[in-house]
PyMOL commands that place a pseudoatom at each C-alpha (Angstrom):
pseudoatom trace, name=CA, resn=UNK, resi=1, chain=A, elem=C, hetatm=0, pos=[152.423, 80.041, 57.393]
pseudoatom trace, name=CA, resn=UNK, resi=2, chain=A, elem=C, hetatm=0, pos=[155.570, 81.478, 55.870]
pseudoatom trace, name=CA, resn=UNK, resi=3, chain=A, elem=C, hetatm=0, pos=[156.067, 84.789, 54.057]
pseudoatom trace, name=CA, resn=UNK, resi=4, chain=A, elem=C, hetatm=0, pos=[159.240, 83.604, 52.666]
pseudoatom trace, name=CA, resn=UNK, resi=5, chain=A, elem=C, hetatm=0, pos=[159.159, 83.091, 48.659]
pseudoatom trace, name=CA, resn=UNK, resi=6, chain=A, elem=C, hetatm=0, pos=[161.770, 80.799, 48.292]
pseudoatom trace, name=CA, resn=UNK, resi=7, chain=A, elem=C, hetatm=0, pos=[162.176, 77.350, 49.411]
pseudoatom trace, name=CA, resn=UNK, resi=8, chain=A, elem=C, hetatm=0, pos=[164.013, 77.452, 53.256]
pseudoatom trace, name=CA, resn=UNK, resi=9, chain=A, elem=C, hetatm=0, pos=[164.101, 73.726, 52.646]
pseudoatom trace, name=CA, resn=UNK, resi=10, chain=A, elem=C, hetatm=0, pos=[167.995, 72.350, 52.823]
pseudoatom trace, name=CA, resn=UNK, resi=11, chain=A, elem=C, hetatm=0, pos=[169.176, 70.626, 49.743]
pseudoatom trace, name=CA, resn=UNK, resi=12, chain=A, elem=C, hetatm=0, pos=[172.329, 69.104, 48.465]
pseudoatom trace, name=CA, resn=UNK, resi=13, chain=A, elem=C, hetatm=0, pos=[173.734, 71.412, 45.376]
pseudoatom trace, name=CA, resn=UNK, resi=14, chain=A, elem=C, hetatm=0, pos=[175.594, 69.889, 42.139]
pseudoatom trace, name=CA, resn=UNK, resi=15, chain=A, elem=C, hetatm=0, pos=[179.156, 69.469, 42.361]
pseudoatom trace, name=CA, resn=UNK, resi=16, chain=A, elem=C, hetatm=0, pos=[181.042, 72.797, 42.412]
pseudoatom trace, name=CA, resn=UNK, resi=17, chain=A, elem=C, hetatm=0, pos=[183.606, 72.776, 39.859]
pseudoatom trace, name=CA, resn=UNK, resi=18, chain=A, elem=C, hetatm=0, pos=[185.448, 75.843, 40.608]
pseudoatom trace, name=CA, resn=UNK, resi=19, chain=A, elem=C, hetatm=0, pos=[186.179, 74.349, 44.292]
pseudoatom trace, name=CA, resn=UNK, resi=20, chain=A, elem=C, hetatm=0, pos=[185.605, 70.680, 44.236]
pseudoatom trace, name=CA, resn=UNK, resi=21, chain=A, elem=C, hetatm=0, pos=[182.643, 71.379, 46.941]
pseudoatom trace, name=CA, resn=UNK, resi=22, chain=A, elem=C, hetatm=0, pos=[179.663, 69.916, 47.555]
pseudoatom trace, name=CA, resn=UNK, resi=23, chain=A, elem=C, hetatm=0, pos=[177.356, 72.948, 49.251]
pseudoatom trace, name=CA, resn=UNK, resi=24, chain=A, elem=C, hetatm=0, pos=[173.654, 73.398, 50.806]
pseudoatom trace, name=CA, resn=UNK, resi=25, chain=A, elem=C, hetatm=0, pos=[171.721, 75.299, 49.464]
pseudoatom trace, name=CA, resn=UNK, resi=26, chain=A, elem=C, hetatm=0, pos=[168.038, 76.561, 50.358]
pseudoatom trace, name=CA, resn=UNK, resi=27, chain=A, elem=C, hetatm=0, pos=[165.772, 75.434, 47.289]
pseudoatom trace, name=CA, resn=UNK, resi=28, chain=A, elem=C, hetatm=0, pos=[164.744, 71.496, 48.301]
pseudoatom trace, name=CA, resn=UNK, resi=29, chain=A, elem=C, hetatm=0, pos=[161.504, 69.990, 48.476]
pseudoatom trace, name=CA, resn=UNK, resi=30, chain=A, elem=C, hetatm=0, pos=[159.584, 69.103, 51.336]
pseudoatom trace, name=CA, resn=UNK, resi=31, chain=A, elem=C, hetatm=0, pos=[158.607, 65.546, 51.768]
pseudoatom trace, name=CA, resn=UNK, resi=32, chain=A, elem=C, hetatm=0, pos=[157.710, 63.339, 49.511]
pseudoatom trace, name=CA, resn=UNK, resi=33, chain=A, elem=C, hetatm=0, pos=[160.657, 60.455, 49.931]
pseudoatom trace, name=CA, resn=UNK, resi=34, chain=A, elem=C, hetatm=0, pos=[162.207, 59.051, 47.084]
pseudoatom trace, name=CA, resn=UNK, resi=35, chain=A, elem=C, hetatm=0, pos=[165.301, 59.098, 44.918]
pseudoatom trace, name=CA, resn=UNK, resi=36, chain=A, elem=C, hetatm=0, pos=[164.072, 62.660, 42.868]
pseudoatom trace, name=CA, resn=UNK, resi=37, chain=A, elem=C, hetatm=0, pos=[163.768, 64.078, 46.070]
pseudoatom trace, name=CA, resn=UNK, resi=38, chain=A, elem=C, hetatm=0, pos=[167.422, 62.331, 47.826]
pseudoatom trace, name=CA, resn=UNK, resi=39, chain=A, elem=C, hetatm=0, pos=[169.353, 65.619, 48.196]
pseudoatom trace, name=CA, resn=UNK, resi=40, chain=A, elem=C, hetatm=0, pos=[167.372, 67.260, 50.385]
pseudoatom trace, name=CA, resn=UNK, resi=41, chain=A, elem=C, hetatm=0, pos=[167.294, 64.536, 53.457]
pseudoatom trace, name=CA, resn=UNK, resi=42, chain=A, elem=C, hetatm=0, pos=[169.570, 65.352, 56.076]
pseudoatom trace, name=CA, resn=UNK, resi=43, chain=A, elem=C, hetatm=0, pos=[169.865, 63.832, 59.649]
pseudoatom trace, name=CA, resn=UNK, resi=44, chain=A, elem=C, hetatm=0, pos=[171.449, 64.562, 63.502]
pseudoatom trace, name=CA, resn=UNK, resi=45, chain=A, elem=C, hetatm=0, pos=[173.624, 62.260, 64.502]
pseudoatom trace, name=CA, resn=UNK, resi=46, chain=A, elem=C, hetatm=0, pos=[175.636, 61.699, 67.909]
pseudoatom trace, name=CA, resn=UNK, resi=47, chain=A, elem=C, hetatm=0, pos=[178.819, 63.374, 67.308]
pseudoatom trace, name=CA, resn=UNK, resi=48, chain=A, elem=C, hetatm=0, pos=[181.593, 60.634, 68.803]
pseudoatom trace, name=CA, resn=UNK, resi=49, chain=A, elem=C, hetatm=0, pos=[184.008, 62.737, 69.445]
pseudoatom trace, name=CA, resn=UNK, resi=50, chain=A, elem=C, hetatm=0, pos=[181.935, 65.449, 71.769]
pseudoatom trace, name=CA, resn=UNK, resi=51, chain=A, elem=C, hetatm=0, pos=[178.941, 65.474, 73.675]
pseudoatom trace, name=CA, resn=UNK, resi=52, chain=A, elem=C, hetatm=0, pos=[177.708, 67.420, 70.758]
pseudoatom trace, name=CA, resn=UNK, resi=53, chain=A, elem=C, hetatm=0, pos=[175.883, 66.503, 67.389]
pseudoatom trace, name=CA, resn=UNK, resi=54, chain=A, elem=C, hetatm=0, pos=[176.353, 67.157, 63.963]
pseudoatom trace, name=CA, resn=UNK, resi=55, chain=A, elem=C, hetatm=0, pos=[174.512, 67.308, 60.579]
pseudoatom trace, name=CA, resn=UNK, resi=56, chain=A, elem=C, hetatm=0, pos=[174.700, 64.527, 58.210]
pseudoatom trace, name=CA, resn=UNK, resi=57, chain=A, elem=C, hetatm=0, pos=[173.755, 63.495, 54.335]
pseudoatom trace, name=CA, resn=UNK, resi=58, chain=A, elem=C, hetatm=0, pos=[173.103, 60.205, 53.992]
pseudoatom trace, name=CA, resn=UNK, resi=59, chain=A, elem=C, hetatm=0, pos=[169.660, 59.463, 52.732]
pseudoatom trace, name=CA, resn=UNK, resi=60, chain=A, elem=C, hetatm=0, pos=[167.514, 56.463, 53.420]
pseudoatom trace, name=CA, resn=UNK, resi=61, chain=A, elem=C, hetatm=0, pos=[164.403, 57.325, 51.373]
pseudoatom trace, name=CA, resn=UNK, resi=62, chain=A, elem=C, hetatm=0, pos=[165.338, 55.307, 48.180]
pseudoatom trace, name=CA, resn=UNK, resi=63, chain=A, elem=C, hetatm=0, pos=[165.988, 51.554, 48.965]
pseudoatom trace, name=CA, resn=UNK, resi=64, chain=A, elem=C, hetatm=0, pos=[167.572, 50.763, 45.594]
pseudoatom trace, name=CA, resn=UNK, resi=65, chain=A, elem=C, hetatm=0, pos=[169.679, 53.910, 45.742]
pseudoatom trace, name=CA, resn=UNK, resi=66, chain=A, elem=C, hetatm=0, pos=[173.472, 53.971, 47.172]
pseudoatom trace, name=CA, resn=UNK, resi=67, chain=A, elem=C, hetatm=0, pos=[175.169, 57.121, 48.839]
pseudoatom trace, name=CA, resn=UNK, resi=68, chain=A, elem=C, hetatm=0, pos=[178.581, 58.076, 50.179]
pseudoatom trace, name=CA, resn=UNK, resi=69, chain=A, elem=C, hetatm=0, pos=[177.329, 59.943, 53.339]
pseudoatom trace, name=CA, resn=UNK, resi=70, chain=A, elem=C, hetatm=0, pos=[179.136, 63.024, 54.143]
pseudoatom trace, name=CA, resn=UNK, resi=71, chain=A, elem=C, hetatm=0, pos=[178.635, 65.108, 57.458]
pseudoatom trace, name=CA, resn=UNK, resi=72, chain=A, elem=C, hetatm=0, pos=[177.771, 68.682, 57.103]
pseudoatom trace, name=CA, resn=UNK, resi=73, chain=A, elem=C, hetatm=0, pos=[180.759, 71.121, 57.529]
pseudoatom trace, name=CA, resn=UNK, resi=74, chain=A, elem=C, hetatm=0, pos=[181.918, 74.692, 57.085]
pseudoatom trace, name=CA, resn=UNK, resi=75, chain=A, elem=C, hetatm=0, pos=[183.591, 75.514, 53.736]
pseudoatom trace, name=CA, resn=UNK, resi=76, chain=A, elem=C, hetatm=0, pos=[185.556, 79.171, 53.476]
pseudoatom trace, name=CA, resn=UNK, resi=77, chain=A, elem=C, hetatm=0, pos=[186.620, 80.057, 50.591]
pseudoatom trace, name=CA, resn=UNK, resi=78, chain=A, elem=C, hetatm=0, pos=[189.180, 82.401, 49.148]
pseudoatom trace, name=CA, resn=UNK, resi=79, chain=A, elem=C, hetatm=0, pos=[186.838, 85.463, 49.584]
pseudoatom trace, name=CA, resn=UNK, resi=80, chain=A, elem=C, hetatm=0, pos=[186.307, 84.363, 53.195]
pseudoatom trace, name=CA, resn=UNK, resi=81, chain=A, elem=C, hetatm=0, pos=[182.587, 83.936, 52.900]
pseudoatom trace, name=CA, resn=UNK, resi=82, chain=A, elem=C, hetatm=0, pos=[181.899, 80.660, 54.971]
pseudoatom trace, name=CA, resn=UNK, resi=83, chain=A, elem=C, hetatm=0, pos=[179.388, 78.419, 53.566]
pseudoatom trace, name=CA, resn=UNK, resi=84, chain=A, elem=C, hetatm=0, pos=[177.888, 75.025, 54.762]
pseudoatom trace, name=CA, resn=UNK, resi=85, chain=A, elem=C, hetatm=0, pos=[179.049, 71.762, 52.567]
pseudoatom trace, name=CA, resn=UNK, resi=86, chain=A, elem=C, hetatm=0, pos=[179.717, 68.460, 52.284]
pseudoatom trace, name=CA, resn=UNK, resi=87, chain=A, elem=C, hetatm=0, pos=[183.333, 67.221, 54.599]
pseudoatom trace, name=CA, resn=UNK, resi=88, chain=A, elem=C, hetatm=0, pos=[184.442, 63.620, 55.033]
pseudoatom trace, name=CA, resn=UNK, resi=89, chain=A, elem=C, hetatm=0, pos=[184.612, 61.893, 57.783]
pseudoatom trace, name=CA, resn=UNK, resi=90, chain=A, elem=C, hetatm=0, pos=[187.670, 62.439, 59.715]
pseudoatom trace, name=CA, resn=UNK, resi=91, chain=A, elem=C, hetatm=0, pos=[187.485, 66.056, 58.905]
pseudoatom trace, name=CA, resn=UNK, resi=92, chain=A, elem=C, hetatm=0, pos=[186.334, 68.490, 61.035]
pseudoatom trace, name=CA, resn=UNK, resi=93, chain=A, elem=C, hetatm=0, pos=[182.125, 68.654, 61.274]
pseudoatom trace, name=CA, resn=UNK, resi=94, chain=A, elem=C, hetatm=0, pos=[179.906, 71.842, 62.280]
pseudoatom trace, name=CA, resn=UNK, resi=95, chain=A, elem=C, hetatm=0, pos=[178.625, 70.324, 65.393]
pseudoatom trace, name=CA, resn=UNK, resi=96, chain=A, elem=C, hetatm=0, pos=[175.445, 71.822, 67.354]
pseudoatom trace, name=CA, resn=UNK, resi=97, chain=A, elem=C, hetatm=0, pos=[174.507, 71.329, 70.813]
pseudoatom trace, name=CA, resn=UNK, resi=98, chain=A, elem=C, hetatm=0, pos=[170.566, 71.268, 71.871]
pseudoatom trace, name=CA, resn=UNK, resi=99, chain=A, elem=C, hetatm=0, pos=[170.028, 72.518, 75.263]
pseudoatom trace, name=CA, resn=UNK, resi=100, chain=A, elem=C, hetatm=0, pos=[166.132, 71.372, 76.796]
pseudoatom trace, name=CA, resn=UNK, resi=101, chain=A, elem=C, hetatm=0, pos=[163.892, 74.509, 77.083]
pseudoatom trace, name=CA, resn=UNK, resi=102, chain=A, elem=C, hetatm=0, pos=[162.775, 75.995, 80.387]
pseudoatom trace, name=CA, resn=UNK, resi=103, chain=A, elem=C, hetatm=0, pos=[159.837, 74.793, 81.553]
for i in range(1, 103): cmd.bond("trace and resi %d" % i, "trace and resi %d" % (i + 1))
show_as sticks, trace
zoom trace
Protein backbone atom coordinates (compact mmCIF):
# COMPACT_ATOMS: atom_id res chain seq x y z
CA UNK A 1 0.00 0.00 0.00
CA UNK A 2 1.29 3.44 -0.88
CA UNK A 3 0.43 6.80 0.69
CA UNK A 4 1.83 8.56 -2.21
CA UNK A 5 -0.94 10.52 -4.40
CA UNK A 6 0.73 10.70 -7.46
CA UNK A 7 1.78 8.14 -9.83
CA UNK A 8 5.73 6.95 -8.77
CA UNK A 9 5.38 5.05 -12.01
CA UNK A 10 8.37 6.16 -14.65
CA UNK A 11 7.15 7.50 -17.90
CA UNK A 12 8.61 8.98 -20.99
CA UNK A 13 7.56 12.94 -21.18
CA UNK A 14 6.74 14.86 -24.62
CA UNK A 15 9.51 16.36 -26.35
CA UNK A 16 10.94 19.40 -24.50
CA UNK A 17 11.10 22.22 -26.75
CA UNK A 18 12.96 24.66 -24.77
CA UNK A 19 15.99 21.99 -24.57
CA UNK A 20 15.53 19.45 -27.24
CA UNK A 21 15.18 16.75 -24.22
CA UNK A 22 13.40 13.90 -23.84
CA UNK A 23 12.85 13.57 -19.72
CA UNK A 24 11.17 10.98 -17.11
CA UNK A 25 8.84 11.91 -15.42
CA UNK A 26 6.74 10.22 -12.48
CA UNK A 27 2.99 10.09 -13.81
CA UNK A 28 2.92 6.52 -16.01
CA UNK A 29 0.65 3.77 -15.76
CA UNK A 30 1.17 0.55 -14.35
CA UNK A 31 0.74 -2.42 -16.54
CA UNK A 32 -1.45 -2.96 -18.92
CA UNK A 33 1.00 -3.42 -22.23
CA UNK A 34 0.21 -1.82 -25.28
CA UNK A 35 1.03 1.11 -27.53
CA UNK A 36 -1.26 3.85 -25.15
CA UNK A 37 0.68 2.71 -22.45
CA UNK A 38 4.56 2.55 -24.55
CA UNK A 39 6.23 5.40 -22.61
CA UNK A 40 6.26 4.09 -19.49
CA UNK A 41 8.28 0.59 -20.20
CA UNK A 42 11.72 0.78 -19.32
CA UNK A 43 14.36 -2.07 -19.02
CA UNK A 44 18.13 -3.01 -17.35
CA UNK A 45 20.41 -3.85 -19.62
CA UNK A 46 24.19 -5.11 -19.35
CA UNK A 47 26.13 -2.03 -19.64
CA UNK A 48 29.18 -3.12 -22.28
CA UNK A 49 31.40 -0.91 -21.34
CA UNK A 50 31.45 -1.68 -17.29
CA UNK A 51 30.53 -4.35 -15.15
CA UNK A 52 27.65 -2.12 -14.43
CA UNK A 53 24.03 -1.70 -15.92
CA UNK A 54 22.06 0.94 -17.16
CA UNK A 55 18.41 2.01 -17.81
CA UNK A 56 16.94 1.76 -21.15
CA UNK A 57 13.63 2.87 -23.33
CA UNK A 58 12.91 0.68 -25.80
CA UNK A 59 9.52 -0.87 -25.51
CA UNK A 60 8.40 -4.27 -26.66
CA UNK A 61 4.73 -4.20 -25.61
CA UNK A 62 3.26 -3.10 -29.04
CA UNK A 63 4.26 -5.53 -31.90
CA UNK A 64 3.15 -3.23 -34.72
CA UNK A 65 4.80 -0.25 -33.06
CA UNK A 66 8.56 0.97 -33.95
CA UNK A 67 10.94 2.86 -31.43
CA UNK A 68 14.36 4.49 -31.50
CA UNK A 69 15.58 3.15 -28.07
CA UNK A 70 17.46 5.54 -26.04
CA UNK A 71 19.33 4.65 -22.68
CA UNK A 72 18.46 6.60 -19.68
CA UNK A 73 20.95 9.45 -18.82
CA UNK A 74 21.51 12.54 -16.70
CA UNK A 75 20.48 15.87 -18.28
CA UNK A 76 21.75 19.33 -16.35
CA UNK A 77 20.58 22.11 -17.41
CA UNK A 78 21.50 25.76 -17.30
CA UNK A 79 20.07 26.15 -13.71
CA UNK A 80 22.12 23.10 -12.71
CA UNK A 81 19.18 21.03 -11.62
CA UNK A 82 20.07 17.44 -12.96
CA UNK A 83 17.27 15.53 -14.31
CA UNK A 84 16.97 11.95 -15.81
CA UNK A 85 16.34 11.82 -19.86
CA UNK A 86 16.63 10.29 -22.86
CA UNK A 87 20.86 10.11 -24.29
CA UNK A 88 21.97 8.22 -27.39
CA UNK A 89 23.95 5.65 -27.57
CA UNK A 90 27.51 6.49 -27.54
CA UNK A 91 26.83 9.10 -24.99
CA UNK A 92 27.43 8.76 -21.62
CA UNK A 93 24.49 6.48 -19.62
CA UNK A 94 23.54 6.70 -15.73
CA UNK A 95 24.70 3.27 -14.97
CA UNK A 96 23.69 1.38 -11.57
CA UNK A 97 25.33 -1.43 -9.99
CA UNK A 98 23.15 -4.18 -7.91
CA UNK A 99 25.05 -5.65 -5.16
CA UNK A 100 23.21 -9.32 -3.73
CA UNK A 101 21.76 -8.73 -0.19
CA UNK A 102 23.17 -10.32 2.95
CA UNK A 103 21.80 -13.30 3.76
Amino acid sequence: MSICVQSMVWRLAEFDESTQQRFIETSGVEGNPGPETSANWFKIEKDVDSEDYKLVWCPSVCKFCRFACKQVGIYMGGDRVRRLALVDYGARPLTIMFKKAAA
